[in-house]
N, C-alpha and C positions, 0 to 999 in steps of 0.2 A: 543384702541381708540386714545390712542396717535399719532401713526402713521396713522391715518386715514384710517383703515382697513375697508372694506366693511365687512356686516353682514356674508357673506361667507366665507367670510377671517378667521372671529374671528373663527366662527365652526370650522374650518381647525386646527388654530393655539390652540385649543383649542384639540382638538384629536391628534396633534403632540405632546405637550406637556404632556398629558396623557402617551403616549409611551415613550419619553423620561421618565419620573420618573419612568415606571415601565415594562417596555417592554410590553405590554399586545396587545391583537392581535385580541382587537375589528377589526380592517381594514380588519381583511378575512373576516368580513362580508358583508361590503358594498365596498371591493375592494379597496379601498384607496391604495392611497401612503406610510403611515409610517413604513409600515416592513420594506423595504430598509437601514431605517435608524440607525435600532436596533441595528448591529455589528457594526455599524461605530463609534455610537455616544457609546458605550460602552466602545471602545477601546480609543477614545479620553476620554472619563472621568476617565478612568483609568491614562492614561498619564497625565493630567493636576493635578490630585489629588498626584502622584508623585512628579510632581513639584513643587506646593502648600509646598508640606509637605518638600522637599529641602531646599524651599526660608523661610522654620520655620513658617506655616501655623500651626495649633497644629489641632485634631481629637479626637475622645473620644477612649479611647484606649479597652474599653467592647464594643466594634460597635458590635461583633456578638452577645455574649453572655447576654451584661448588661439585667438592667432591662425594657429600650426603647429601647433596638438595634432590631438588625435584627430578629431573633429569636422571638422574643415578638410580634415584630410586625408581622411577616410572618409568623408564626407558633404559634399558641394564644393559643394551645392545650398543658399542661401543661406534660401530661404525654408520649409525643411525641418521641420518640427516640431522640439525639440528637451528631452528631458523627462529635466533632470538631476539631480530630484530621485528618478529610479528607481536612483541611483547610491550616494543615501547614505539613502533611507527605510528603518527597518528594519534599519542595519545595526547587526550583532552579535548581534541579538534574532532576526531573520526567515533563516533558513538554505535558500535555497534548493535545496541536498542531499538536503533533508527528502522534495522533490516528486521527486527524480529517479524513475527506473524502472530493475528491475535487468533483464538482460537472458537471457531463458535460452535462447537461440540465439545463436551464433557467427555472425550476417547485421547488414545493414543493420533498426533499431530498426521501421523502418516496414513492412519484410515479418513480422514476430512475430505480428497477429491471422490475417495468411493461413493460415500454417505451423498454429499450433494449430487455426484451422478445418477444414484439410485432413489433418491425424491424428487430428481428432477424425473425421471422415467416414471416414476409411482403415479408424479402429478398428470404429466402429461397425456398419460397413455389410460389413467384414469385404474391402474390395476390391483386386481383384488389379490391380496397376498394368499388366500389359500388357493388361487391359480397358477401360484408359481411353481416349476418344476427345479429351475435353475438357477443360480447366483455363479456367475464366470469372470473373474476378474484375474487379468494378466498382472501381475505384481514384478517389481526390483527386487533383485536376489538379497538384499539387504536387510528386506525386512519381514525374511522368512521367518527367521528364530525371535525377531521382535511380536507379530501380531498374527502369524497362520501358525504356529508348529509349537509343541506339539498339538496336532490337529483337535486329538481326544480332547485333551485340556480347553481349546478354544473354542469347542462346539458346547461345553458344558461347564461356562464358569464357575465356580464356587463362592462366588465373591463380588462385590459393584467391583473392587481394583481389576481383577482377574478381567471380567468383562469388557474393561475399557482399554484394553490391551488385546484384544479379540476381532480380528477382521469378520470372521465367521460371527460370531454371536450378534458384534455388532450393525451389522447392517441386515440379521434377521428381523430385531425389534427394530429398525430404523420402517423396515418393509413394511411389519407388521401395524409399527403404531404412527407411519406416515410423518412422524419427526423426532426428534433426539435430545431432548432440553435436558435440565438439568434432574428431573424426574427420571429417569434413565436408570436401567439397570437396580430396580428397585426389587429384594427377595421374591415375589411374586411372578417380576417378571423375569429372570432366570431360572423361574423352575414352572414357566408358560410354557404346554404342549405346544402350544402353537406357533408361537417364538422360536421353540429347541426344533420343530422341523425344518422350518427355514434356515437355520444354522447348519443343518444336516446338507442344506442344499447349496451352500455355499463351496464353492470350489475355487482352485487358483493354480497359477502356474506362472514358472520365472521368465520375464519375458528380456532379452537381452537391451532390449530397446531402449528402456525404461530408464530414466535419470538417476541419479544418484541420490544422499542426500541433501544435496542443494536446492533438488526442486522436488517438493512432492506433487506424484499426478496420476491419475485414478482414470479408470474406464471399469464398465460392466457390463456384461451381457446377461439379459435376463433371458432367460426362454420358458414359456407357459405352457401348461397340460395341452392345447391346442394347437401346438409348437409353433406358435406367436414366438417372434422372435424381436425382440428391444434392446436399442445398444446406446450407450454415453460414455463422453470421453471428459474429462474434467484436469486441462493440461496444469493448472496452478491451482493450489489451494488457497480456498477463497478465507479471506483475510492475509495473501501476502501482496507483497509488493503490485507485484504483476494480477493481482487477483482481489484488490482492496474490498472488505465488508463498507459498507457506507453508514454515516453519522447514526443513523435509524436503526441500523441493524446492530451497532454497537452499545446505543443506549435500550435497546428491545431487549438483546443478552443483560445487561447490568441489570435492569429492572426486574426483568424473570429470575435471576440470583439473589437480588434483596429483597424481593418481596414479604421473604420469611421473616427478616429484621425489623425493617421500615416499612412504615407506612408512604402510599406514592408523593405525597407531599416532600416526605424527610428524602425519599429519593432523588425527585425531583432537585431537591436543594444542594444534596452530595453530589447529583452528576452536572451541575452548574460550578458550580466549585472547583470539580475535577478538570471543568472545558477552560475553566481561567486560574488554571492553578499557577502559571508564569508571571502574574499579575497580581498574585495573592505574597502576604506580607510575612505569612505565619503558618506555614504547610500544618501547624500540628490543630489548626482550624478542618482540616479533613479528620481526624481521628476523633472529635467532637458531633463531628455532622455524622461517621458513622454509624453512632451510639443511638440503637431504637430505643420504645420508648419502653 
């Protein structure tokens, strides 16, 4: 009120704030903006709470354990397992970063073995997507209420957020436009006849088989009007460990992201920077090279 926020404003600033205190992920539902902000604003509070505590800021030193810490509040169930030495094993030495996965689609992390199974079939089989009659893909019960359900909602985003949390939507325009970049789910194309049929034709079922989230892994069956029948299996998603994007494919993705900023020169120069940043003197020489012109 202070700032004179309109009544939409407040709702807004009132569901950002929500997510900042606890990351929660009311916005897949009505498509909102606050996912975005969850690793950022994490990592800044990580950082600032460091400095805080430098400049002799003081902290409750029981935060996990006490009797209001974490723990208590987040896990109210007394007789809960509780395993705190996964807190400090490792630390400084064991960089849990090392395992992340990078992501070369602009979607939710668990629809990426679908997507490459279904352009790798699109490529191979050479197929026209208004031939398609079918999209069949056996899914982990886990990420029913994450990316299929509800169905209605996933077949007809309202939203780029909403879309990129959508197995069905998603690999309609994957089919449709034979790849997925950062151009994606653009108003046009969530309100494509041609797109929202393929969506329609998207199906799924829980398959017990299927990993947890440790490992995501995709298969699809396509079946065509001439009941052609095409199938891929996509056991690790590409960009993890077991599944690594290569050098090319990593600076392809950065380039196609800054291109809007920089110029490929100024790119050029930031993803040089970025490859010898352990060798660099003054990391905030990346925040410089970001800066188009």
């Amino acid at each position: 009120k202070l700032l004179g926020l309109s009544e939409e404003q407040i709702v807004n600033a009132a569901g950002i704030v929500g997510s900042f205190a606890a990351g929660i992920l009311q916005c897949w539902v009505d498509g909102t903006d606050s996912k975005y902000l969850h690793s950022g604003w994490a990592a800044q509070s990580g950082i600032v709470a460091a400095l805080l505590s430098r400049a002799g800021t003081t902290g409750p030193k029981a935060v996990f354990e006490g009797r209001f810490g974490f723990m208590a509040s987040h896990l109210p169930d007394g007789n809960a397992p509780r395993d705190f030495a996964r807190i400090t094993d490792g630390l400084g030495v064991t960089w849990e970063s090392r395992r992340s996965s990078f992501k070369p689609f602009p979607a939710a992390h668990v629809i990426h073995p679908y997507i490459d199974a279904l352009l790798r079939l699109r490529r191979q089989h050479a197929i026209d997507p208004a031939s398609v009659r079918e999209i069949a893909c056996p899914v982990a019960g886990y990420i029913v209420p994450i990316v299929c359900e509800p169905v209605a909602e996933k077949r007809r985003p309202n939203s780029d957020s909403h879309g990129r949390v959508s197995l069905q939507y998603t690999l309609a325009e994957a089919m449709h436009a034979g790849r997925l970049g950062k151009d994606a789910y653009q108003p046009h194309s969530l309100q494509n006849p041609m797109i929202l049929r393929l969506a329609d034709s998207v199906t799924y079922n829980v398959d017990p088989t299927f990993p947890g989230p440790e490992r995501f892994k995709g298969q699809v069956k396509v079946t065509l009007h001439n009941g052609a029948v095409h199938e891929a299996i996509e056991e690790h998603n590409r960009g993890s460990a077991e599944n690594p994007m290569s050098t090319a494919d990593l600076v392809a993705k950065f380039e196609e992201n800054a291109a809007a900023v920089l110029t490929p020169a100024q790119a050029a120069r930031l993803a040089a920077a970025i490859f010898n940043l352990e060798d660099s003197s003054d990391a905030n020489a990346l925040v410089q090279l970001s800066i188009g012109d």
